[in-house]
N, C-alpha and C positions, 0 to 999 in steps of 0.2 A: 404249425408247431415248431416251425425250423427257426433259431434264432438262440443269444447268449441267453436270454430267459426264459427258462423249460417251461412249457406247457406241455399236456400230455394229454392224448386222446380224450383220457376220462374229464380231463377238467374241462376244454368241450363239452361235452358231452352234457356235463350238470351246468355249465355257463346256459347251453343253450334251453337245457330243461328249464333252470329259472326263469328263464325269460320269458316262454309260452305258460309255465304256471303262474308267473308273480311273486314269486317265491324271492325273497335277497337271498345273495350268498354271503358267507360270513371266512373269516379266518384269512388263508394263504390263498383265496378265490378271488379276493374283494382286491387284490392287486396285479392278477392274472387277468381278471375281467378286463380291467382299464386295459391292458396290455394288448386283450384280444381283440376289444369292439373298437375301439379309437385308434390303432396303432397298427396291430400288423393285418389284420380284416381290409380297413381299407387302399394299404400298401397294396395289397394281395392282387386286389380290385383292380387298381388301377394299374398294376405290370400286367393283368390278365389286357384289360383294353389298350393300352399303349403299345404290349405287345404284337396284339390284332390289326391296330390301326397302321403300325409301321410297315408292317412284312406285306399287309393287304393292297397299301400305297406302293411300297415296290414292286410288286406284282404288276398294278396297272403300271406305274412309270416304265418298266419295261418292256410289258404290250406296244403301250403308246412312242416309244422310241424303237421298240425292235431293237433293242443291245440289254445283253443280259448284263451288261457291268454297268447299268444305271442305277440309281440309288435316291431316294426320295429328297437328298439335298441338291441336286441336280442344277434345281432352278435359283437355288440361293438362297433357299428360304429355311434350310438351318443356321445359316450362317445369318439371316437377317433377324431373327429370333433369338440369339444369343448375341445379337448387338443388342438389342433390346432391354434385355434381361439385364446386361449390364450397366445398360445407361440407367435403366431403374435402382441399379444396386448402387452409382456413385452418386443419384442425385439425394438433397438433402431428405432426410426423417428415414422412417422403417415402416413403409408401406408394401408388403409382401404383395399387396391385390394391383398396385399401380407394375412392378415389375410384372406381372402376370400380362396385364394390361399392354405396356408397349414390346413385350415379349413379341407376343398374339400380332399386335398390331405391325410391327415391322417385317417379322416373319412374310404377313402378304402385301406388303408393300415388297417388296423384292421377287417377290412373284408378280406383280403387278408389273415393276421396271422389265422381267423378263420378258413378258409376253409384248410388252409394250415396246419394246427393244426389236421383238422378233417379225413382227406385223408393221412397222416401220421400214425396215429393211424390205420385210414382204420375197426375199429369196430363198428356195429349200426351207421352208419352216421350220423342219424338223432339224434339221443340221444347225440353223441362223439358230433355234431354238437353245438346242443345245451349248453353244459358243454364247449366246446374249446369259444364260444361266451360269455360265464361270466368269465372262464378268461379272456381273452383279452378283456372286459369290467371293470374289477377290476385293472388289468393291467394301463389300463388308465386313470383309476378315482385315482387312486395310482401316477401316475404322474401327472394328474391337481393338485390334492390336496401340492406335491412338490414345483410345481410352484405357487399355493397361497401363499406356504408358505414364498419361498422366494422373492416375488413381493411386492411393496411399497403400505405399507397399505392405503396410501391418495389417489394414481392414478390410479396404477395398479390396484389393490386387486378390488374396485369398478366395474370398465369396466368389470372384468373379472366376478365378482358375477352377475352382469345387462345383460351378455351376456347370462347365462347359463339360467338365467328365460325367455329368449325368448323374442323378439320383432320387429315389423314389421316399427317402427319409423326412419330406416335409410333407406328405400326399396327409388330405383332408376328407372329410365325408365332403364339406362343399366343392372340390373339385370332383371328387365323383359326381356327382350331381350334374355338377357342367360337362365330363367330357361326356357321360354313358349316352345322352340322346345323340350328340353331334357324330359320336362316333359310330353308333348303330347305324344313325339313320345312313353314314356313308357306306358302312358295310354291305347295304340293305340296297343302297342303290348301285354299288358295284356289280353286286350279284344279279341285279336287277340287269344288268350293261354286259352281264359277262359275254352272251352271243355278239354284242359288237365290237368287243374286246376281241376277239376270233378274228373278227373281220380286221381289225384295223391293225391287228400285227402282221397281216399279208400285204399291205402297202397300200398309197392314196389310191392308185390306179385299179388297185386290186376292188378297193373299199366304194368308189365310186361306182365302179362298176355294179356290184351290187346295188345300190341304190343307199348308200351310205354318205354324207357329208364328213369327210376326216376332219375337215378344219373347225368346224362347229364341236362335233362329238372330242376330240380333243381337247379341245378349250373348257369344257363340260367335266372331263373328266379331269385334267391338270388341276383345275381351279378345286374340283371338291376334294379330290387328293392333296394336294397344297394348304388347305382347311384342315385335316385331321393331320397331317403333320407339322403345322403352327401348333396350333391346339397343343397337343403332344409335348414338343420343347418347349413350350411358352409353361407347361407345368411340372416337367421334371428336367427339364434340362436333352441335352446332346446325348442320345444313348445309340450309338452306331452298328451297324452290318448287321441291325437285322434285317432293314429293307432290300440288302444284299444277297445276302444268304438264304434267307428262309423262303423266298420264290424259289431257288435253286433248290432249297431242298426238296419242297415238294411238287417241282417239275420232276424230279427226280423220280418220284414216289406215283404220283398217278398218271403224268405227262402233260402237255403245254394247253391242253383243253380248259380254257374258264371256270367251265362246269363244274369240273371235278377240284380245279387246282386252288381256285380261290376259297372255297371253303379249310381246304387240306393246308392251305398257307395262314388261315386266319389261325385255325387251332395249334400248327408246328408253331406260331408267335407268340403263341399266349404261352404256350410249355417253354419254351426257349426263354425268354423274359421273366417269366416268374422261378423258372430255375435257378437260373443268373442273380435274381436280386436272396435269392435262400442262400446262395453261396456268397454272396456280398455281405451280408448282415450277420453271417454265422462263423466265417473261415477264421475271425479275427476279434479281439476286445475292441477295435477300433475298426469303426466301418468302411468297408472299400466304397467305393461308388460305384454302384452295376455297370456304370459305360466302361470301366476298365475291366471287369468281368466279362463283358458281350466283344468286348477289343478283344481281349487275351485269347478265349473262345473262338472268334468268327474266324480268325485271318487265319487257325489251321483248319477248319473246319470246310472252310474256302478253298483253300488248300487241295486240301483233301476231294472231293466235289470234284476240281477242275480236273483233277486226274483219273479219277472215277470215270467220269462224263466226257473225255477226250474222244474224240472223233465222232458222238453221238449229235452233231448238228445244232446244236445250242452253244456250246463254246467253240 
């Protein structure tokens, strides 16, 4: 209901009675309808999963590193995903499915260079990890910045700056369609992982000992996490800190247990994100872009958290 064009409970209400009787509606319904099923329905949809997918990707990124200030672009793969998107936006025609395309696709190419980086080296994985992931994060903000440069400041330069703040105002049923299995299914196998998520935030030696492979289980997990967040920017663009914040919140809230935390971080994403984009689309005649909503938000919010949670072994 939140948005410049009022709907109201009731119109719900009979939208959806129509629907299960068959019934058309007629008058000031017949342009609310459009509004609800095509437009803000599957926005809704897809902040509730994008939401899910980011905060639940920071969660394991932060198990799997043991540092709570990791963040699912870690490896470069949001930054390899909006190289992407942009080279789709300067190359020639108006093919929305081909940027989606090497959005997705660069995205794990830069996760690929990372790990590929990291097992080359073969020293402290996790460390080499880490450091192979800011290159090839620098790497690629080094070539977006390229392609700013040379992209036409009136057309180009635009789309491509409005891409990278993030926004859920072009979401489709057909992209619903695409992320809800890829995304479930990772939710589904997180939760599936969360006892070895326990294990492998106590350390390789820790992990080993139990009868765990870190470097296998790792690989396992980076790479499916690195899938729902290509996925993610490859369809609405760079929406930031919530992979940051919302583990934090709700370590906060039931503590550092899999168990409890990754369900409680799925659902603080999906309320956080779809908050964020009601205040994006309503605050203004002219729409914000949620990334600058979830920006302005996070960094007190974070703030706020680290001071809370001082001395409590996590920061």
């Amino acid at each position: 209901m939140i948005g410049r064009f009022k709907i109201t409970a009731s119109d719900i209400g009979s939208m959806i009675n129509a629907l299960f009787s068959g019934k058309a509606v007629a008058g000031e319904l017949v342009a609310k309808q459009l509004v609800f099923w095509w437009i803000r329905l599957p926005r809704c949809l897809m902040a509730i999963l994008v939401g899910m997918g980011l905060s639940v990707s920071g969660a394991v990124y932060q198990a799997l590193f043991r540092n709570p200030l990791v963040s699912p672009d870690i490896l470069g793969v949001a930054a390899g995903c909006t190289f992407g998107a942009a080279l789709g936006l300067i190359l020639p025609g108006d093919n929305f499915s081909l940027i989606h395309i090497l959005s997705f696709g660069f995205g794990l190419l830069a996760v690929a260079m990372t790990v590929a980086i990291a097992r080359l080296i073969s020293v402290k994985p996790v460390i080499v990890l880490v450091l192979a992931g800011m290159v090839i994060l620098s790497f690629f903000n080094a070539l977006l910045m390229v392609l700013k440069y040379f992209s036409d400041p009136y057309d180009e330069l635009p789309s491509i700056v409005f891409w990278i703040m993030g926004s859920l105002s072009r979401v489709t049923w057909n992209d619903i369609l695409v992320i809800t299995p890829i995304t479930g299914a990772g939710l589904i196998f997180f939760l599936l992982m969360r006892f070895r998520l326990n294990i492998l935030s106590l350390g390789d030696i820790q992990s080993k000992s139990l009868g765990i492979n870190p470097s296998l289980f790792r690989l396992i997990l980076i790479v499916t996490s690195s899938f729902i967040v290509a996925l993610t920017v490859a369809s609405c663009g760079q929406i930031c800190w919530i992979g940051l914040i919302i583990p934090h919140m709700a370590r906060a809230l039931v503590g550092p247990d899999h168990k409890r935390m990754l369900p409680v971080t799925a659902l603080l994403g999906a309320i956080f994100l779809l908050a964020a984009d009601g205040v994006a689309r309503s605050i203004s005649t002219a729409e914000i872009p949620v990334g600058i909503v979830t920006a302005l938000t996070g960094a007190p919010i974070f703030a706020f958290l680290l001071y809370k949670n001082r001395g409590s072994g996590w920061v």
